[in-house]
C-alpha positions in Angstrom: 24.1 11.1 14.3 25.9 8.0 12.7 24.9 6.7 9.2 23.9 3.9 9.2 23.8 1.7 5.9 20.2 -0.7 5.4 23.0 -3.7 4.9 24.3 -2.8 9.0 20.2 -2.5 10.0 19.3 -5.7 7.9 22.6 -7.8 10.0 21.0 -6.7 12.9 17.5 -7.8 12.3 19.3 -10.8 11.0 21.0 -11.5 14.5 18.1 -10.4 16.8 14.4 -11.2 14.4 13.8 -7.0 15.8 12.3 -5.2 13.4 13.9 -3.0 11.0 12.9 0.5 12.3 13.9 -0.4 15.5 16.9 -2.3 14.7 17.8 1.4 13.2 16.9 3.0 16.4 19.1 0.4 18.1 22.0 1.3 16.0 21.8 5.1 15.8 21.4 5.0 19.5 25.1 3.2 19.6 26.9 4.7 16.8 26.0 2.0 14.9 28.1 -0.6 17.7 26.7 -4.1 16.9 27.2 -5.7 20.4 25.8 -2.8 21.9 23.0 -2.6 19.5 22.0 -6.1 20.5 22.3 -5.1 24.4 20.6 -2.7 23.2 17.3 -4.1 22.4 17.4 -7.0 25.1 17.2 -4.1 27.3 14.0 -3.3 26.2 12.9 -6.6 25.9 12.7 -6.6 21.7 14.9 -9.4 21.6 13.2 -11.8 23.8 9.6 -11.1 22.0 11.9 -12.4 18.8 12.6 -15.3 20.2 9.5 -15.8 21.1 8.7 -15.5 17.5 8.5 -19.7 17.1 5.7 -21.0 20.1 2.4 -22.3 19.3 -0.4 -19.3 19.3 -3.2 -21.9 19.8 -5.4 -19.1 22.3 -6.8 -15.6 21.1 -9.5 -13.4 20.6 -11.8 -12.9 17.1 -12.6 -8.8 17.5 -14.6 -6.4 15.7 -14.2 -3.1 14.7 -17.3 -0.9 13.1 -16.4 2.2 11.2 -18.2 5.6 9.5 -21.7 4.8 11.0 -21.6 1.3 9.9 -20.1 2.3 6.1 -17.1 0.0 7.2 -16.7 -3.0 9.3 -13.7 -5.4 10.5 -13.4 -8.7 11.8 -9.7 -9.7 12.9 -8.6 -13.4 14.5 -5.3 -12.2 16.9 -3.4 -15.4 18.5 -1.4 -15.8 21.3 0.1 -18.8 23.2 -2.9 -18.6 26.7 -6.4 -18.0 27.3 -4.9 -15.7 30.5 -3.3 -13.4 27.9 -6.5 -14.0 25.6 -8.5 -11.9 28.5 -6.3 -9.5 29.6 -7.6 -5.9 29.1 -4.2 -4.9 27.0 -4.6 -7.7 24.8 -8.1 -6.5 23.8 -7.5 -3.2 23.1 -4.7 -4.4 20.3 -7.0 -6.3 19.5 -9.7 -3.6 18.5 -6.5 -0.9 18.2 -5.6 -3.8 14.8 -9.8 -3.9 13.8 -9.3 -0.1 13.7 -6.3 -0.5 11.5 -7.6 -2.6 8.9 -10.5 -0.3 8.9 -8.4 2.7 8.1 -5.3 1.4 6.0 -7.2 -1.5 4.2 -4.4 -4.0 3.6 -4.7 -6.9 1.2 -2.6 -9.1 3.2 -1.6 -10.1 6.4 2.1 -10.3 5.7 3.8 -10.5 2.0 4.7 -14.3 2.1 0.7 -14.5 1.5 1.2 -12.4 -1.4 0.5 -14.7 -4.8 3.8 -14.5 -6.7 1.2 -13.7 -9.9 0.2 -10.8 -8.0 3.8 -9.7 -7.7 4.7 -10.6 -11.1 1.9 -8.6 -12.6 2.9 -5.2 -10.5 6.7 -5.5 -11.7 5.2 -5.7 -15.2 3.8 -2.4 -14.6 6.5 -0.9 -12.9 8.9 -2.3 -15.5 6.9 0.0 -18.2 6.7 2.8 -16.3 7.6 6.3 -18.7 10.8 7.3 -15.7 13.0 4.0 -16.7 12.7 3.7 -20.4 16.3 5.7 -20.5 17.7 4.1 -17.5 20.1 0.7 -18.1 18.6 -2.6 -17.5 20.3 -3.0 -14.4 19.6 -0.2 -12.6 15.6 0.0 -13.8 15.8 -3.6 -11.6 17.2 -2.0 -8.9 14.7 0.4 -9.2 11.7 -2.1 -9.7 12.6 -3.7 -6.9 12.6 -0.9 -4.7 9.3 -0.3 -5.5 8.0 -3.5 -5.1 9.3 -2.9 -1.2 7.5 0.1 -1.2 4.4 -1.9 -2.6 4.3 -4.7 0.1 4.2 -1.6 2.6 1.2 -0.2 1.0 -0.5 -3.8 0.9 0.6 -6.0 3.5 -0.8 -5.5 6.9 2.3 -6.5 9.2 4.6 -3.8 6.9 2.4 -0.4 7.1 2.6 2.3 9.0 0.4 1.6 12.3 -2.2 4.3 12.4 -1.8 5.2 15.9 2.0 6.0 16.2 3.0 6.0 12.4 7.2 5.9 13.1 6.6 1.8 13.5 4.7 -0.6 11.3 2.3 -3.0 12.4 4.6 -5.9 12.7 6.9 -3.9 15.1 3.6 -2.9 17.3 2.7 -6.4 17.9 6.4 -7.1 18.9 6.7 -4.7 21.4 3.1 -6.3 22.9 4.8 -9.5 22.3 7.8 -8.7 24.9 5.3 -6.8 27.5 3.1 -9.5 27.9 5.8 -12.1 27.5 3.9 -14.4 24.9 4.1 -15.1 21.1 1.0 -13.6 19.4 0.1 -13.1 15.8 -2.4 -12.1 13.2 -4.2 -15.3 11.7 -6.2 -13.2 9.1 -8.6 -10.4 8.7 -11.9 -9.5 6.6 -13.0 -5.8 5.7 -16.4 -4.8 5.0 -17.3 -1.8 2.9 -21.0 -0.8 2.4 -21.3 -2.0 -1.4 -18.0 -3.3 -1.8 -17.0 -7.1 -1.8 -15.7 -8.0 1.3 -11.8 -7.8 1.0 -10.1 -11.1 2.8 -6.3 -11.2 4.4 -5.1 -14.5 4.9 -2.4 -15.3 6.8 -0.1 -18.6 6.8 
């Protein structure tokens, strides 16, 4: 198997708007061949849904999802471009398949542009003090911080977890791969999660 670097994977998501994991795939699957990499993916129809990425989702479908004998409860707003692709059967079950997500993972956010920079600023504080770096130099406890501030958006922003029902590809890179099947732009608008004597725990998206 090649090795292939996270700057060759990142140049590739740069040129195609694929996601990371499989803009990896792409490349291990070539030898880590650019051109072929991007032939690639157009193959299966990943780099169309990117360009995609940019059309007016003014259509959807609000859905519900109801967990643990009604302990836990989700209601999700999912867009895409027409009320045909609204209706179809596929695009309900993401639909609920997202609900269920939310339910499970509990995200704070849809995607981390919507994360406050306050919220970020206070979790790199943390990190920052953390026991592991006080010995380290200043420019590699950075380095460090901001790995783990990568690893934090992953824990608490929807589009960048693990998708519960095939955890080798995130969210983001589950609603692409609807995206190029059902050949329209969709996206997730926001979410809300209920827990039984919790506050109810709001994602807003853009």
């Amino acid at each position: 198997m090649a090795d292939i670097s996270a700057t060759l994977v990142k140049e590739l998501r740069d040129k195609t708007g694929v996601g990371m994991m499989d803009c990896k795939k792409a490349l291990v699957e070539t030898s880590g061949d650019m051109e072929k990499s991007i032939e690639w993916l157009r193959q299966r129809g990943l780099s169309q849904a990117a360009k995609k990425a940019d059309r007016a989702t003014a259509e959807g479908s609000v859905g519900s999802y109801i967990h643990l004998g009604g302990k836990i409860g989700v209601l999700i707003e999912v867009n895409c471009e027409t009320d045909f692709v609204a209706r179809n059967d596929e695009f309900q079950q993401m639909v609920r398949d997202l609900a269920m997500h939310v339910a499970a993972a509990n995200p704070q956010f849809v995607r981390r542009e919507d994360v406050p920079a306050e919220f970020i600023e206070k979790e790199k504080a943390v990190l920052s003090g953390s026991d592991d770096l006080a010995s380290k130099p200043e420019a590699m406890r950075a380095k460090i911080v901001e790995g783990r501030i990568n690893k934090f958006y992953e824990q608490i922003c929807f589009m960048e977890q693990a998708f519960i029902k095939d955890p080798n590809v995130t969210v983001g890179d589950f609603i692409k791969g609807k995206i190029a099947k059902l050949g329209e732009n969709m996206g997730v608008a926001r979410f809300t999660r209920y827990a039984l004597g919790e506050l109810s725990k709001n994602g807003q998206g853009e």
